[in-house]
C-alpha positions in Angstrom: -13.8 39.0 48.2 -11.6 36.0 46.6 -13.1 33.6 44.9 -12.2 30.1 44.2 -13.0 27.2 41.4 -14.3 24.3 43.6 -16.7 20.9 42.0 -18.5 19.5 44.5 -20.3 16.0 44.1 -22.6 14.3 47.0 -24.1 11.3 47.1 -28.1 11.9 46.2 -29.3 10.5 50.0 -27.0 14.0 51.2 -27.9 16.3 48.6 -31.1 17.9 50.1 -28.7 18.8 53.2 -25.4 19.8 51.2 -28.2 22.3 49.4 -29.6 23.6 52.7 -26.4 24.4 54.3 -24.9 25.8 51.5 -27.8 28.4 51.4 -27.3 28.9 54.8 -23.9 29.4 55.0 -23.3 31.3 51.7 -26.5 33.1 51.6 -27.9 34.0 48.1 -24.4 32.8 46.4 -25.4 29.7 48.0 -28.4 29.1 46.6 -29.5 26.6 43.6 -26.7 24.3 44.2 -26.6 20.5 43.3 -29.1 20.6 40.8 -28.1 18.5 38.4 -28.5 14.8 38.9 -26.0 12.6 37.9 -25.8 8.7 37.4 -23.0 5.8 36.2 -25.4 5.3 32.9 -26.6 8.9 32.7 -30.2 7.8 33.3 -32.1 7.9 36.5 -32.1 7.6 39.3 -30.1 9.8 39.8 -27.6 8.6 42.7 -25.4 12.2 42.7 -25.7 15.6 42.2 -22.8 17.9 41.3 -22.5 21.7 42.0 -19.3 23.3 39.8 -17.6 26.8 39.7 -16.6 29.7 41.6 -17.5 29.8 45.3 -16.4 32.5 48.2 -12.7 31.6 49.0 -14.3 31.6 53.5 -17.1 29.4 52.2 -14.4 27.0 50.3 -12.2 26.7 53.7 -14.9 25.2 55.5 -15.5 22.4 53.0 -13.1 19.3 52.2 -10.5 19.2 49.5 -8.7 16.6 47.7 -5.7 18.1 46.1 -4.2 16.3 42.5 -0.8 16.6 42.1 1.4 15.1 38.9 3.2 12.0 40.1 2.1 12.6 43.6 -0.7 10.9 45.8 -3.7 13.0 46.5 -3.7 15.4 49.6 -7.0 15.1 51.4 -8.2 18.2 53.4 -11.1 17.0 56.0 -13.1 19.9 55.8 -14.4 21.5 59.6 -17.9 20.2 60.2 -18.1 21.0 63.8 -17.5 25.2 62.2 -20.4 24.2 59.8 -22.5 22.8 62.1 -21.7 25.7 64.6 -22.7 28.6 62.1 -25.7 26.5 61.0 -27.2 26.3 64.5 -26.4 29.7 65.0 -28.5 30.7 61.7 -31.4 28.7 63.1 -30.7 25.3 61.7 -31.0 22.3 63.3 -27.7 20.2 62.4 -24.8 18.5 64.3 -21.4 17.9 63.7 -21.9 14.4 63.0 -24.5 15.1 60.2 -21.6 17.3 58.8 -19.1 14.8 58.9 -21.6 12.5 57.2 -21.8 14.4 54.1 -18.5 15.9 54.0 -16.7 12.6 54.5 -19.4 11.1 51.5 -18.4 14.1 49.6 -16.1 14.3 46.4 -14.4 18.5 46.9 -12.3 18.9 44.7 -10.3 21.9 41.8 -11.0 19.8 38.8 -13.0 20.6 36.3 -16.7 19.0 36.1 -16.3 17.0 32.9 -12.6 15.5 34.9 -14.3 15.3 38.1 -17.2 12.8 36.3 -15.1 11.2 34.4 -12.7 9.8 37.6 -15.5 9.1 39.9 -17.3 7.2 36.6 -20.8 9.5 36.5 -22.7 10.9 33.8 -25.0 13.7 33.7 -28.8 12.2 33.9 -30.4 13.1 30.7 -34.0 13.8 30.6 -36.3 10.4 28.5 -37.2 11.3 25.1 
């Protein structure tokens, strides 16, 4: 199996579905993604959660991608909710297409590295109060 470097960053209201699926879809591998809350100060609430490293290169080619390229503009690969939402329902989850395209259009897919990734979309990693 290929694997490929992918950081994915959702809004907080899509997090508890981007979790869900991502279980569903890429089983155990899946599972325990977006846990860590992110914010513009770094202090709750949290209004992001990121998810960073290698994932299954068939789980990656269902997702969306924006592409950096020196002294180019960004490439912007949409993703293919209406797959997601058809191998969801077929593993017993209730989801449509449009729910997909919800959170994949509200979602930031990209190669960077975290730390880059955060740093161009202006987020912080919540830390815990002392």
């Amino acid at each position: 199996m290929s694997w490929v470097h992918r950081c994915l960053i959702v809004p907080a209201e899509h997090a508890d579905l981007a979790r869900v699926l991502c279980e569903t879809l890429a089983g155990p591998g899946g599972s325990g993604m977006f846990t860590t809350p992110l914010s513009s100060t770094g202090q709750e609430p949290a209004t992001h959660y990121i998810s960073s490293g290698a994932i299954e290169e068939p789980f990656a080619q269902l997702l969306p991608l924006i592409e950096f390229q020196a002294d180019a503009e960004p490439v912007i690969y949409p993703g293919q909710p209406e797959l997601i939402a058809q191998m969801a329902s077929a593993q017993g989850m209730a989801v449509t297409p449009e729910e997909v395209q919800a959170l994949l259009a509200a979602s930031d897919v990209t190669e960077q590295e975290a730390f880059t990734a955060l740093a161009r979309l202006g987020l912080q990693i919540v830390q815990p109060p002392l």
